[in-house]
N, C-alpha and C positions, 0 to 999 in steps of 0.2 A: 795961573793954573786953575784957578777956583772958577772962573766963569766959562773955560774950556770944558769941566768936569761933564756941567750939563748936557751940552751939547754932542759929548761923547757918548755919554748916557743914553743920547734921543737918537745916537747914531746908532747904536748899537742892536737898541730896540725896537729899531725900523728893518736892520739887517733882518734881527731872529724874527720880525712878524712876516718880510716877506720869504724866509729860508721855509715856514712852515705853515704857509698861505695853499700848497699843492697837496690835498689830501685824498686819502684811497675814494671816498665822496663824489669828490669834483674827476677824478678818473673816470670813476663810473658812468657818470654823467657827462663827459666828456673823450670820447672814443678817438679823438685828435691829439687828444695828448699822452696817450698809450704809448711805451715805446714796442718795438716789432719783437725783440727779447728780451728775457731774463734770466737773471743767473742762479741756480737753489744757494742757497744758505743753509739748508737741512737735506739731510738726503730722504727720499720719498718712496715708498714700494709701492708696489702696482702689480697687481691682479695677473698673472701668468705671463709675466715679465719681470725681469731682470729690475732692483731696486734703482733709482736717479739719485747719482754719488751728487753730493757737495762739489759745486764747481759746474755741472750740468748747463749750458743754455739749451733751452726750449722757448718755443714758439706763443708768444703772449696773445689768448685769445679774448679774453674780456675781463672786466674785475665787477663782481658782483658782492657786494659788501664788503665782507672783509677776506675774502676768499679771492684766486684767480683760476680761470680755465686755464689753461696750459696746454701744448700739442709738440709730440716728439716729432725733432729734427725731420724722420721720414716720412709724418703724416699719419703713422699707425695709430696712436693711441692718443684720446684725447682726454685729459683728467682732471681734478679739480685739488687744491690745496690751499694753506693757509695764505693769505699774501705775504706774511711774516716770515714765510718759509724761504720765501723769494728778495729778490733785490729792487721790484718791482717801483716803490715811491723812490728808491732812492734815485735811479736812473732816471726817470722821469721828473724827478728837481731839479738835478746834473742841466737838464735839457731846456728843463723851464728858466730857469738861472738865467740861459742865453739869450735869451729872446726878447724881442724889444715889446711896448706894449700892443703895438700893430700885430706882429707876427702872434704873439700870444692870445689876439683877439677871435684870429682865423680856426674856423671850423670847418668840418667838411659839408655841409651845408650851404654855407656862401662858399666855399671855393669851387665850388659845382657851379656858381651862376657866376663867377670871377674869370675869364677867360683872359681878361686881362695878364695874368697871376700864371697864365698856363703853357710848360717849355712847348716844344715840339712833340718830343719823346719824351715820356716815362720809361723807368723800370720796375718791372716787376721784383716785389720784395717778397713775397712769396708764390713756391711750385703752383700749378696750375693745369689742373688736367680736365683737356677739352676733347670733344668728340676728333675734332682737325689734329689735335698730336699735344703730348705734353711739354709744357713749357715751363724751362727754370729759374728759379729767382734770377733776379740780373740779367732777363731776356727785354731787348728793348720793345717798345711797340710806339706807333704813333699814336697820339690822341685827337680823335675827329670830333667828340661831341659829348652830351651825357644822353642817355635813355634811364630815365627817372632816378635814383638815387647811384646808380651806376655809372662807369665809363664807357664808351664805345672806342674802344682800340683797335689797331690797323696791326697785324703782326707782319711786318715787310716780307721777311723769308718765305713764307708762305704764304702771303697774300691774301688772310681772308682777317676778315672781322668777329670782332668776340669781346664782352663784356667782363669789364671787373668790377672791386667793389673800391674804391677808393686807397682805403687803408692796405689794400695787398700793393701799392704800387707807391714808390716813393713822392708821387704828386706834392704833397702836401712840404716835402723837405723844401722842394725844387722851388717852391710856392714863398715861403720861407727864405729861400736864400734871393730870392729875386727884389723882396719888400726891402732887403737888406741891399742892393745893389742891381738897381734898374738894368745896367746892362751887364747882366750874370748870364742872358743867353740871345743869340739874335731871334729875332722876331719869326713868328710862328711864319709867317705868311715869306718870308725870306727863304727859311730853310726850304717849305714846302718846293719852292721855286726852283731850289737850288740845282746845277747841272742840269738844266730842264728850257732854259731860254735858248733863244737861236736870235740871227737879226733876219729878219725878213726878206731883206735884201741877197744875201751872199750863203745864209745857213750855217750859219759862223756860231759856233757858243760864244753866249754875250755873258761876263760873270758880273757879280753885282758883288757891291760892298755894301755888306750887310748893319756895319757901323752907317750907313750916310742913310738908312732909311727912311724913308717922308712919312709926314703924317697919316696922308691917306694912299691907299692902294685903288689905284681906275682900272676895274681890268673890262675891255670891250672883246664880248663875240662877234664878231664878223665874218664874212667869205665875199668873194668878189663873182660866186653868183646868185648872190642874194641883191634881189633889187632893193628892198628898203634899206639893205647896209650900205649900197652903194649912195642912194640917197642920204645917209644920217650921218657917212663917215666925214664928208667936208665941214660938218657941225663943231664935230669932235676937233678935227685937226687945229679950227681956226680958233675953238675955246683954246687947246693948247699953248696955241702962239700967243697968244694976247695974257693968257691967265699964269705964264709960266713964266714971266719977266713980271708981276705984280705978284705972285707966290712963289716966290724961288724955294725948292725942294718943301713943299707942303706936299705934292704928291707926285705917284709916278703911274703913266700909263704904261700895262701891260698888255698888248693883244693875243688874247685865245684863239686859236686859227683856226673854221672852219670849212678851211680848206682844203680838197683832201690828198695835195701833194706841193711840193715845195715849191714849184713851179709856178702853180697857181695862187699862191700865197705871196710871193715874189710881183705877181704879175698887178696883185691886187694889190701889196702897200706901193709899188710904183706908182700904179693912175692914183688912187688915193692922196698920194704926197705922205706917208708917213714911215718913221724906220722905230717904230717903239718895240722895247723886245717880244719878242712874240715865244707862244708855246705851240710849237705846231701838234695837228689832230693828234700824230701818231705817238705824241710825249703825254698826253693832257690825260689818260686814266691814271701815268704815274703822280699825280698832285691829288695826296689824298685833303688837302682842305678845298684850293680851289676849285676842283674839279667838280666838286659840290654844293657849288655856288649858284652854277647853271640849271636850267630848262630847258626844254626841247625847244624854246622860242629863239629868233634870232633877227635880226640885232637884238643882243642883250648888252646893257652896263649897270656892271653892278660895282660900290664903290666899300670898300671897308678901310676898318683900323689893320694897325699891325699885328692884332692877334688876329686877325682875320673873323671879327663880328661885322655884318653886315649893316652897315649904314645906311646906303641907298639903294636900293633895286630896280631897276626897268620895269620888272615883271609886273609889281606893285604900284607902279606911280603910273600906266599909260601910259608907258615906251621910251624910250633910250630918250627926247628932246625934254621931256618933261621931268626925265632922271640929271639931264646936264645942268638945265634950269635952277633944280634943287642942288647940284654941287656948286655952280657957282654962287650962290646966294650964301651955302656953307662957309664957302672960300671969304668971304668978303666979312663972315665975323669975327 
């Protein structure tokens, strides 16, 4: 028992230095690890309003020394009190507690340039009132990109785009539970996809399993009356055959159809030789990542990961043979 003592000892006072490693300090200066509410511990008056009973959540807006901002439930008043007053470190221990040291690394800073780390869809954790119509915590939206310390989100129901700020949208959990188990959501570029493919041939929905995802995504613009895709497509085909029995499920070609009816899209992977699933024209504004992938140029191939970041581009490298070129050399490392 006597050489256990120590050790218990060292165990102990490792618990209480990391129980008390999360200070209202490192809050401050850390806006990631804020949780979205808090609960009063003291009840609080306020200026031609009705006093905040004990028991109260509100809205956690920053902790600036030893003090937190605060914002009622509705959005009307936003106020200031002691953080003492609040449940504010404790909750945010609770949290920190759980977190491995990856997840507890993550700020909203690199998670902005981590797309890796990025679901489909976010949800918004707090209301949000836009000129287009207001939207409620727990409204989903898609995530297309950042514009500087912001989100650029997709609201599907209404179909228009609009920025948030991070912290108002659960990213960061989502972020979080992903480091924690890689396959906690299918791949951006999957969902994106999803209900949306056809086969070229018949216009059949073609569905994908979003577990067997390849490493990279080939997706080619083509139309069959484009004379340089008609020239560039035999390129593509024969990479396929040859590269697709030396890389079995490394990647998958998708073709974007710039054709502008089925018929002719039909007509075009026929002489071509090819049946890869296709998005035809009339589907290709509903993909809000790949649809923004493309240029007015065409033949384009542009080749990405599964969060859908761009690895290789036509646009960029001197045209779809010089883009295959650079995939396959990829392929071969």
């Amino acid at each position: 028992m006597k050489t256990l003592l120590p050790i218990a000892l060292a165990a102990l006072v490792a618990t209480t230095a990391v129980a008390q490693d999360l200070t209202l300090a490192e809050l401050a200066r850390r806006p990631e690890l804020l949780p979205s509410q808090v609960t009063l511990k003291q009840p609080v008056k306020l200026q031609g309003r009705p006093a905040m009973a004990i028991g109260q959540k509100l809205i956690l807006v920053s902790v600036r020394g030893t003090s937190v901002e605060l914002e009622t439930p509705d959005g009307r008043s936003v106020f200031t009190t002691k953080a003492d007053d609040t449940d504010v470190l404790a909750v945010a221990q609770q949290t920190w507690q759980g977190l491995n040291p990856e997840q507890r690394a993550l700020t909203y800073a690199t998670l902005l340039q981590r797309k890796d780390l990025w679901p489909y869809r976010v949800k918004l954790t707090q209301a949000m009132r836009l000129s287009s119509g207001d939207l409620k915590p727990g409204t989903p939206a898609i995530l297309v990109g950042v514009e500087g310390s912001q989100l650029l989100l997709v609201y599907e129901q209404g179909k228009f785009l609009f920025n948030a700020e991070p912290r108002d949208t659960d990213l960061l959990e989502s972020a979080r539970k992903f480091i924690a188990d890689k396959n906690a959501f299918p791949s951006r570029i999957s969902e994106d996809l999803a209900g949306k493919l056809v086969s070229p041939a018949s216009g059949a929905p073609v569905t994908r399993e979003a577990k067997a995802d390849p490493k990279f995504f080939v997706f080619y613009r083509g139309a069959g009356w484009c004379g340089p895709c008609v020239q560039f497509s035999p390129s593509l085909v024969k990479f396929d055959k040859d590269a697709k029995a030396k890389h079995p499920g490394a990647y998958e070609i998708v073709f974007i159809s710039g054709d502008k009816t089925p018929a002719e899209m039909k007509a075009y992977a026929g002489k071509m030789g090819f049946a890869w699933a296709a998005v035809p024209q009339s589907r290709q504004p509903e993909t809000q990542i790949v649809n923004r992938l493309f240029t007015n140029l065409i033949p384009q191939l542009v080749i990405t990961d599964r969060a859908g970041s761009v690895i290789i581009d036509s646009a960029r490298t001197g045209g779809p043979d010089n883009a295959l070129r650079q995939f396959a050399a990829l392929l071969k490392k």
